[in-house]
CHARMM internal coordinates of N, CA and C (Angstrom, degrees):
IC EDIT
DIST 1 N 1 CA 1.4482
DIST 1 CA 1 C 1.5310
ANGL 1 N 1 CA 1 C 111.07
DIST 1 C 2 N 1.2587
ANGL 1 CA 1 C 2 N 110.85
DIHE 1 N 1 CA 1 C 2 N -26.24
DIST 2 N 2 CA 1.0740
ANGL 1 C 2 N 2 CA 103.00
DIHE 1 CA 1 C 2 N 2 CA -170.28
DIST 2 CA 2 C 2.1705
ANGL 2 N 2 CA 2 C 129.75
DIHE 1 C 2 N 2 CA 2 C -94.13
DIST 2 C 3 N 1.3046
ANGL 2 CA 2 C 3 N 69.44
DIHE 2 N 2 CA 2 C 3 N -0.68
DIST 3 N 3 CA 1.9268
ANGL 2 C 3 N 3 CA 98.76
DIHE 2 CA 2 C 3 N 3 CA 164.47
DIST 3 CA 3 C 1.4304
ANGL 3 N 3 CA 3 C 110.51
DIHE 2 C 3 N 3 CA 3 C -85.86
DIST 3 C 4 N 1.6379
ANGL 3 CA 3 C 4 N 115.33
DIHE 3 N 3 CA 3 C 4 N -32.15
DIST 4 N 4 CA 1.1986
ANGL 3 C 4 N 4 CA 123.47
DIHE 3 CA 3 C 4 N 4 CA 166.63
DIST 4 CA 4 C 1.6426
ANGL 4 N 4 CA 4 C 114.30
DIHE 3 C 4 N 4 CA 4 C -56.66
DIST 4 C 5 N 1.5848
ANGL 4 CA 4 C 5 N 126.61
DIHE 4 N 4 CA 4 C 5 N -53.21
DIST 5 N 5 CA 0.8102
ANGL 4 C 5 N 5 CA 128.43
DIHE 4 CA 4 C 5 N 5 CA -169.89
DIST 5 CA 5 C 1.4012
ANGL 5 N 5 CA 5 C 104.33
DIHE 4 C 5 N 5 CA 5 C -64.87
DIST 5 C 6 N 1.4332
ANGL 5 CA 5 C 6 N 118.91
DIHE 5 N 5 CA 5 C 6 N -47.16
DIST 6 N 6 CA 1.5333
ANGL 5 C 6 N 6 CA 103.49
DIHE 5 CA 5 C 6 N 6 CA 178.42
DIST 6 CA 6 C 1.7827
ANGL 6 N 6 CA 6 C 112.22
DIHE 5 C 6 N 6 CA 6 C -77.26
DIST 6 C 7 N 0.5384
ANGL 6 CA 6 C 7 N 108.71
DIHE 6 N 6 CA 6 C 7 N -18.95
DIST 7 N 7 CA 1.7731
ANGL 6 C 7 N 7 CA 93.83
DIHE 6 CA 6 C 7 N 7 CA 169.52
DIST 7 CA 7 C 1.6374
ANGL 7 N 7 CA 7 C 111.32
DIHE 6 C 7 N 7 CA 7 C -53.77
DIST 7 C 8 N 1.4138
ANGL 7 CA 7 C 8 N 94.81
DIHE 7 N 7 CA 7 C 8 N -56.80
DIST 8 N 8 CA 1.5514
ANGL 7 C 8 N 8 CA 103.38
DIHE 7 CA 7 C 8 N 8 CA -171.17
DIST 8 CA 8 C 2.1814
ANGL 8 N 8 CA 8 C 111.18
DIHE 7 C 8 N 8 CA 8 C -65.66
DIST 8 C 9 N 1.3472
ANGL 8 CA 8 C 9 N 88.76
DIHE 8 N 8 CA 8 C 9 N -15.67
DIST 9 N 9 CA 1.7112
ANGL 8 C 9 N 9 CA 77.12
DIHE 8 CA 8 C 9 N 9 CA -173.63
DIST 9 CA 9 C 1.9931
ANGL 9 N 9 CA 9 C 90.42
DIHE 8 C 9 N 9 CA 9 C -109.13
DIST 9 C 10 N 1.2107
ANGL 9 CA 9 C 10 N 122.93
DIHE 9 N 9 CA 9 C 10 N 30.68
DIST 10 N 10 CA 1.5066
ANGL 9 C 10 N 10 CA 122.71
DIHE 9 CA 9 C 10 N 10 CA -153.50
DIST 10 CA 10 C 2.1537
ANGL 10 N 10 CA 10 C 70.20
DIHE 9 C 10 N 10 CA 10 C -121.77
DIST 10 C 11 N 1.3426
ANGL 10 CA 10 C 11 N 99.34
DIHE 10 N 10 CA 10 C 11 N -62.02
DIST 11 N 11 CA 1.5351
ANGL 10 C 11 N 11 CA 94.54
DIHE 10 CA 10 C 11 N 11 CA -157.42
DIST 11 CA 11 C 1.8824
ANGL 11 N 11 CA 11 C 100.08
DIHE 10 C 11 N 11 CA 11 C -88.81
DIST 11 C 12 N 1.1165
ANGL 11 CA 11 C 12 N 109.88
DIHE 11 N 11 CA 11 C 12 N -39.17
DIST 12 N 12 CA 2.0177
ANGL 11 C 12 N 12 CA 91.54
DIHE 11 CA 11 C 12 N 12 CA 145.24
DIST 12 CA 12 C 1.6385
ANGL 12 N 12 CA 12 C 138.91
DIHE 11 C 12 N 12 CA 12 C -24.39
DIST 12 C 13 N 1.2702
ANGL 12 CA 12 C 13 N 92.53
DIHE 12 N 12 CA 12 C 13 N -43.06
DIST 13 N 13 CA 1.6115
ANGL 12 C 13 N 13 CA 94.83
DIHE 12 CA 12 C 13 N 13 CA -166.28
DIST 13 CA 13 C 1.8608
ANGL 13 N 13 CA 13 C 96.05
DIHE 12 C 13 N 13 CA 13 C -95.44
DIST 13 C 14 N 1.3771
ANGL 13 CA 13 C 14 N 110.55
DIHE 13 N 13 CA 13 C 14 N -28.04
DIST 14 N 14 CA 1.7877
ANGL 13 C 14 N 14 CA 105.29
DIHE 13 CA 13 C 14 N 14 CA -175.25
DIST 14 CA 14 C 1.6310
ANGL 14 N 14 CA 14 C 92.66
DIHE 13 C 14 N 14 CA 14 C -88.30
DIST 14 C 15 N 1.4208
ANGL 14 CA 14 C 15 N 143.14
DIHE 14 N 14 CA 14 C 15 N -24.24
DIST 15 N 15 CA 1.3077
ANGL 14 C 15 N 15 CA 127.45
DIHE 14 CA 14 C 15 N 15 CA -176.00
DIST 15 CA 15 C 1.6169
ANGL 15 N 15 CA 15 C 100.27
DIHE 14 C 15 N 15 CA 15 C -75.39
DIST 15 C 16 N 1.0952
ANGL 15 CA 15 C 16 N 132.07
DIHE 15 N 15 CA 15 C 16 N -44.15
DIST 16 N 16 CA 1.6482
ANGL 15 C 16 N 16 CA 158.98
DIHE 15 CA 15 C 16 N 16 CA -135.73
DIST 16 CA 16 C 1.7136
ANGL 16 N 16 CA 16 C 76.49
DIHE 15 C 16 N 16 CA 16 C -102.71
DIST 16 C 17 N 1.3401
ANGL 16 CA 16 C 17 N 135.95
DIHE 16 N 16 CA 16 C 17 N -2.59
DIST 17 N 17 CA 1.5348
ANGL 16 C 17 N 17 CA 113.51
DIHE 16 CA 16 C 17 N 17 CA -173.29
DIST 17 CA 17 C 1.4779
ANGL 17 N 17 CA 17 C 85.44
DIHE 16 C 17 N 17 CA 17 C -124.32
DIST 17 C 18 N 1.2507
ANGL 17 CA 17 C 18 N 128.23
DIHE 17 N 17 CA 17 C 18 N -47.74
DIST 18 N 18 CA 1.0797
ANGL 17 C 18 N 18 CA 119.31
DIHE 17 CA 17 C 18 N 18 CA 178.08
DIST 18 CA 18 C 1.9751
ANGL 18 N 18 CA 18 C 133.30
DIHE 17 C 18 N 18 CA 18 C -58.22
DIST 18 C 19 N 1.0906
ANGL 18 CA 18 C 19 N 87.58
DIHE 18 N 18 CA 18 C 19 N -35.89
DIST 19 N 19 CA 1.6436
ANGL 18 C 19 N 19 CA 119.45
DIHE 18 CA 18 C 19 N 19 CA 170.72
DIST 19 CA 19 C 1.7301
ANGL 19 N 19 CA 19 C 108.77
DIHE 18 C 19 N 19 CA 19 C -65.58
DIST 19 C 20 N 1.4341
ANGL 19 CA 19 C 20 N 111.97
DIHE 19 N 19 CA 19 C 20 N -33.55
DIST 20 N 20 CA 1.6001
ANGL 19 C 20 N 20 CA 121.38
DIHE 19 CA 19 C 20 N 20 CA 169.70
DIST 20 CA 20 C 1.0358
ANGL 20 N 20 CA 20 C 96.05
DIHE 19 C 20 N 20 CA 20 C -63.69
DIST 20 C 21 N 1.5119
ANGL 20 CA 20 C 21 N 134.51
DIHE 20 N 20 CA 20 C 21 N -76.90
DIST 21 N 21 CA 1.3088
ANGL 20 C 21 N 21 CA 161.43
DIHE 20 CA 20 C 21 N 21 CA 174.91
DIST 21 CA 21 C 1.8714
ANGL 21 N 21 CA 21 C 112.87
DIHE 20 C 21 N 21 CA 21 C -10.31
DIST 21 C 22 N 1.6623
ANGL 21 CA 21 C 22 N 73.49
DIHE 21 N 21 CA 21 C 22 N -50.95
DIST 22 N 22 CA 1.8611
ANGL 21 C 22 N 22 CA 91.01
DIHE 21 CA 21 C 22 N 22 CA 176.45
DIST 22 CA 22 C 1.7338
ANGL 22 N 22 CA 22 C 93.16
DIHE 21 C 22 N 22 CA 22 C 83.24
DIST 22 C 23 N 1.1903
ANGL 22 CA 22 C 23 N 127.85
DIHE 22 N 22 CA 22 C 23 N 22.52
DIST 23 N 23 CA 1.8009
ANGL 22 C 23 N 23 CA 124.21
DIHE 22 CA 22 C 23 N 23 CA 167.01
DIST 23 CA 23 C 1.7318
ANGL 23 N 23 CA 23 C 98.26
DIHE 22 C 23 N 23 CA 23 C -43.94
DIST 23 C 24 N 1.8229
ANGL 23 CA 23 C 24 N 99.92
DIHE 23 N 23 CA 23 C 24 N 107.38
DIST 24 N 24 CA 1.4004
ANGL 23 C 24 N 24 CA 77.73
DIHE 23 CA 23 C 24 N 24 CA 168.14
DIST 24 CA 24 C 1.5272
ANGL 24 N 24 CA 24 C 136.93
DIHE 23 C 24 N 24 CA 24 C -95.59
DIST 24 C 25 N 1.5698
ANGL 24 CA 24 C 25 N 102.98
DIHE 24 N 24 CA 24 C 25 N 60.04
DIST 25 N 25 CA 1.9594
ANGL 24 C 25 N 25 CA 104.84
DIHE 24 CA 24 C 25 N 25 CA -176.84
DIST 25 CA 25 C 1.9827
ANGL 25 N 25 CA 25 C 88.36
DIHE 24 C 25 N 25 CA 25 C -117.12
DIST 25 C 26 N 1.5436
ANGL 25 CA 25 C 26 N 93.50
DIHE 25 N 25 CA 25 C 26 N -8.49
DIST 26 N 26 CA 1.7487
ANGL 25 C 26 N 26 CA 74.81
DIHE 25 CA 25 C 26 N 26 CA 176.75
DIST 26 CA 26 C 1.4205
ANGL 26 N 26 CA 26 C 105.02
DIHE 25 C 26 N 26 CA 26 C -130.25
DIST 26 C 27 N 1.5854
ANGL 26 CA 26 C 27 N 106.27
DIHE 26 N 26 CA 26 C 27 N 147.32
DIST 27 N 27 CA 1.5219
ANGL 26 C 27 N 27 CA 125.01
DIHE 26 CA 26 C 27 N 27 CA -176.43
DIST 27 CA 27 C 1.9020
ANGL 27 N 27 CA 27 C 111.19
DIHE 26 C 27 N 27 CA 27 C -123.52
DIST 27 C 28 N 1.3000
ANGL 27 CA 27 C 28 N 85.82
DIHE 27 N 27 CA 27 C 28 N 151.95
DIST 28 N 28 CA 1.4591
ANGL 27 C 28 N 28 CA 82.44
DIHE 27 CA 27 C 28 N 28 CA -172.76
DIST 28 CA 28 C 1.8345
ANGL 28 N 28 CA 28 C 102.96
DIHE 27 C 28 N 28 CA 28 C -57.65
DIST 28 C 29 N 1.3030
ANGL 28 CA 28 C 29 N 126.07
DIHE 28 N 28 CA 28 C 29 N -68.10
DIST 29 N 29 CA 1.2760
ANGL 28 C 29 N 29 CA 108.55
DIHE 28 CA 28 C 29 N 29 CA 163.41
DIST 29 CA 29 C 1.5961
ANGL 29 N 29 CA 29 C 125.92
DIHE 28 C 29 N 29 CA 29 C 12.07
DIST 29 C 30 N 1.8245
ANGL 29 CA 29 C 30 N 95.64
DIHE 29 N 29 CA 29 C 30 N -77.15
DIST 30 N 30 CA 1.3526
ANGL 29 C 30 N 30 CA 93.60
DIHE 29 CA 29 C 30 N 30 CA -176.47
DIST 30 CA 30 C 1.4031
ANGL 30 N 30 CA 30 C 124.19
DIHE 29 C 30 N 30 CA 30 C -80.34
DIST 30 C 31 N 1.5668
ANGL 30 CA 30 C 31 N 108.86
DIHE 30 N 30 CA 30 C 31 N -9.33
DIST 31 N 31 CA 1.4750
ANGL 30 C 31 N 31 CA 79.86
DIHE 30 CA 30 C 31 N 31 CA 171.76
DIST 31 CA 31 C 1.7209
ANGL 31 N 31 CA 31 C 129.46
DIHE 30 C 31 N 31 CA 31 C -97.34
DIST 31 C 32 N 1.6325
ANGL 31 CA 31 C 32 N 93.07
DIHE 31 N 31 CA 31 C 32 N -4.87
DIST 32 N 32 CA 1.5725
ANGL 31 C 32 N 32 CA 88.56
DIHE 31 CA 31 C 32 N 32 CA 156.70
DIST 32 CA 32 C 1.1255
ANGL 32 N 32 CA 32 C 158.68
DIHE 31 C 32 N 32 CA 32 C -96.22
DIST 32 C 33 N 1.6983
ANGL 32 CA 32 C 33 N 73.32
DIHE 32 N 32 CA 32 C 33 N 15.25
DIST 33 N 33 CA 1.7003
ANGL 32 C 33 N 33 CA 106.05
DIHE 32 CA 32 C 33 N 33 CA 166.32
DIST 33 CA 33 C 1.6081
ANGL 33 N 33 CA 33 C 119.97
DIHE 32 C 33 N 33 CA 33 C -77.91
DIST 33 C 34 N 1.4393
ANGL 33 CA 33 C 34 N 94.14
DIHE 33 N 33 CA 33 C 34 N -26.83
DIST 34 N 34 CA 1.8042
ANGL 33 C 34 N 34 CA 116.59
DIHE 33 CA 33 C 34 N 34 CA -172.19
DIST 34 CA 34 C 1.4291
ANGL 34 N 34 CA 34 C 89.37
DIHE 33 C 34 N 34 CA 34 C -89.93
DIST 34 C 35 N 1.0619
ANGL 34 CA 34 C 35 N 151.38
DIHE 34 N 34 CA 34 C 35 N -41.05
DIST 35 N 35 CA 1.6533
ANGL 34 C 35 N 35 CA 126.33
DIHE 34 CA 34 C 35 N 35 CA -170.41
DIST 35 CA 35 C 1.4442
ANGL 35 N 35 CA 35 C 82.66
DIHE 34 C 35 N 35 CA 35 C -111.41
DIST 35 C 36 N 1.0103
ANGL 35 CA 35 C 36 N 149.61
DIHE 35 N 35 CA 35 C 36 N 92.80
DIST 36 N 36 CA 1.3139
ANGL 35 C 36 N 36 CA 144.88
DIHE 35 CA 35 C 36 N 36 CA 96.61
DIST 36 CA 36 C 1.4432
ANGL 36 N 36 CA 36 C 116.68
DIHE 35 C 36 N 36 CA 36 C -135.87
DIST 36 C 37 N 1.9021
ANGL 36 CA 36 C 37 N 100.77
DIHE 36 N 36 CA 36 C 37 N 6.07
DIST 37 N 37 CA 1.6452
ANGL 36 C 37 N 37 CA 93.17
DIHE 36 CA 36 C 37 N 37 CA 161.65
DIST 37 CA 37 C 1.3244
ANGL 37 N 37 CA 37 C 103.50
DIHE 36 C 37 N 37 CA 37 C -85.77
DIST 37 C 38 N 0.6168
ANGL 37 CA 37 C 38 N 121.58
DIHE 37 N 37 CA 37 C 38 N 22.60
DIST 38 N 38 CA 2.3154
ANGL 37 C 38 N 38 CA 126.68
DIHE 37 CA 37 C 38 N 38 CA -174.35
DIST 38 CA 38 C 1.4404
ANGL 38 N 38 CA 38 C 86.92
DIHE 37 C 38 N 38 CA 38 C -122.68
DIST 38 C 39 N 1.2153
ANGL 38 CA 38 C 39 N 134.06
DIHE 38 N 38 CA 38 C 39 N -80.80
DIST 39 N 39 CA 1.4412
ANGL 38 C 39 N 39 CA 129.31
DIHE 38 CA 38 C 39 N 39 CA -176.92
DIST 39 CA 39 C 1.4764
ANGL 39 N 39 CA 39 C 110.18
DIHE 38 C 39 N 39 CA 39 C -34.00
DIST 39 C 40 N 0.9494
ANGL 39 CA 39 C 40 N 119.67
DIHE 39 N 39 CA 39 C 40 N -67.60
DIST 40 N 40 CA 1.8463
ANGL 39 C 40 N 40 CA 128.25
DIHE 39 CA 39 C 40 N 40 CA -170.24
DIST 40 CA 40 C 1.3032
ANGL 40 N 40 CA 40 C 94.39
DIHE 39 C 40 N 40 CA 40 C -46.25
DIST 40 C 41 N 1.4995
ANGL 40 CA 40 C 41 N 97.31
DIHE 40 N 40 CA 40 C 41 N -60.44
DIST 41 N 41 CA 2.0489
ANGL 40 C 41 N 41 CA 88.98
DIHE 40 CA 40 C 41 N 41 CA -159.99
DIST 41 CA 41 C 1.5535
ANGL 41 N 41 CA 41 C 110.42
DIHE 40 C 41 N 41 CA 41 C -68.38
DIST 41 C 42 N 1.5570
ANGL 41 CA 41 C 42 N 124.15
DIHE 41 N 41 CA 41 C 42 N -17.06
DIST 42 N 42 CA 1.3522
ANGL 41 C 42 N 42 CA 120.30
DIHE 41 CA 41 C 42 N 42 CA -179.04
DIST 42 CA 42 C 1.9914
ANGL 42 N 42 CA 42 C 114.97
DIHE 41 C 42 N 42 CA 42 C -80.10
DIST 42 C 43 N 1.6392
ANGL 42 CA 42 C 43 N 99.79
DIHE 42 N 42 CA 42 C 43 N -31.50
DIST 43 N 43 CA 1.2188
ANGL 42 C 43 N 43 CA 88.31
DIHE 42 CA 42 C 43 N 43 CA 156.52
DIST 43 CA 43 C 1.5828
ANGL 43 N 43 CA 43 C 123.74
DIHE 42 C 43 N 43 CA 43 C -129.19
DIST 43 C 44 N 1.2546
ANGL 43 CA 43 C 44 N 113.27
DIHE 43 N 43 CA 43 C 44 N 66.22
DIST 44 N 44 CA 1.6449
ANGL 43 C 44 N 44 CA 108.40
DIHE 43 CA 43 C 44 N 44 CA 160.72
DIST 44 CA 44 C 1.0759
ANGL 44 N 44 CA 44 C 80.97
DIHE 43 C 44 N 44 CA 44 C 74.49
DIST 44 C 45 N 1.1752
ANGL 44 CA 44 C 45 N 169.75
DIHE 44 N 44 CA 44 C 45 N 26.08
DIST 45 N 45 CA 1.5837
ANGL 44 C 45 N 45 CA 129.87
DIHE 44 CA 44 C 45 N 45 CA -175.79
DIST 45 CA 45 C 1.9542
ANGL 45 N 45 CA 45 C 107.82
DIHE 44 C 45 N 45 CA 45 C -107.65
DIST 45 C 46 N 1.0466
ANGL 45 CA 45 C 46 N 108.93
DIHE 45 N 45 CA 45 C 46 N 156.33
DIST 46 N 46 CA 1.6341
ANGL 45 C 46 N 46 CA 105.92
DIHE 45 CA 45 C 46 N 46 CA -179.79
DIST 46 CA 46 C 1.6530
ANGL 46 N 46 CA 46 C 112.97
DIHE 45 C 46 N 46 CA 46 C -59.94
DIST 46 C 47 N 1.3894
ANGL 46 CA 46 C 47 N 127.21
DIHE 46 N 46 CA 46 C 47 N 141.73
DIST 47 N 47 CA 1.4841
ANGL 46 C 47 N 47 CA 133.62
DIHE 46 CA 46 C 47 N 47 CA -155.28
DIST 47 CA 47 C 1.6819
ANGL 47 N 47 CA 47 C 112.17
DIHE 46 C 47 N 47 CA 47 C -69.92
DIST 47 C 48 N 1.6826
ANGL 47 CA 47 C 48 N 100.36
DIHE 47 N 47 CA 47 C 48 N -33.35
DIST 48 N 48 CA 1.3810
ANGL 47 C 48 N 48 CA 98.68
DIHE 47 CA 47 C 48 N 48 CA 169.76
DIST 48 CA 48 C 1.5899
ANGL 48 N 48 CA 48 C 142.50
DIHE 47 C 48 N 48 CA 48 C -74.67
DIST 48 C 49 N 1.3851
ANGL 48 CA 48 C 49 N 124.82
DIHE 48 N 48 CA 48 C 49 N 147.72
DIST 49 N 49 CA 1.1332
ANGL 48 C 49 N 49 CA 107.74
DIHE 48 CA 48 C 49 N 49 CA -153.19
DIST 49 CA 49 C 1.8475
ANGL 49 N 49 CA 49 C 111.23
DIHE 48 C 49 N 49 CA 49 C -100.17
DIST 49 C 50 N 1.3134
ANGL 49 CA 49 C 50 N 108.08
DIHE 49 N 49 CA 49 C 50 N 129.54
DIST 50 N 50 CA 1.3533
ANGL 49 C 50 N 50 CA 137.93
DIHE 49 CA 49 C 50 N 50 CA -167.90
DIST 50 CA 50 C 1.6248
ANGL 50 N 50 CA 50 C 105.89
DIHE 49 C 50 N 50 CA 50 C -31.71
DIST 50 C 51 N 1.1129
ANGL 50 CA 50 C 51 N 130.93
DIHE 50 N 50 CA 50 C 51 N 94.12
DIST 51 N 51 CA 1.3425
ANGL 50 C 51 N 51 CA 115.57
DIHE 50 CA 50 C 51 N 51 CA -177.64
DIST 51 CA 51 C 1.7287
ANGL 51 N 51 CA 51 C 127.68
DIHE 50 C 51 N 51 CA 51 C -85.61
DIST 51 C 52 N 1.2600
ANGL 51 CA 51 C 52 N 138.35
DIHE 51 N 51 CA 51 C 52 N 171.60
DIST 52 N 52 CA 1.4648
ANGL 51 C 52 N 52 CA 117.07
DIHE 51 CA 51 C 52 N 52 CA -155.09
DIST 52 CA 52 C 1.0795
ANGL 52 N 52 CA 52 C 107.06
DIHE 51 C 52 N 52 CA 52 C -127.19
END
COOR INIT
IC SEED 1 N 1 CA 1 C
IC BUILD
């Protein structure tokens, strides 16, 4: 779990820098599409992302 946690705060902090940045090939969309296809698949969870 705890490789989990750094993955998830590893690609947080480079999406969350780029997104400051304003890079425009990445959107928030996509990048929480990109860490929760790593999350989902590490725990079982369904691929789509949880809406609020």
């Amino acid at each position: 779990m705890d490789d989990l946690a750094t993955l998830v705060v590893s690609l947080s902090d480079g999406y969350g820098i780029r997104l400051m940045l304003r890079d425009p090939t990445v959107t928030l969309d996509k990048a929480l599409t990109s860490i929760w296809r790593h999350v989902s698949a590490a725990l079982s969870l369904p691929e789509s992302v949880p809406s609020y």
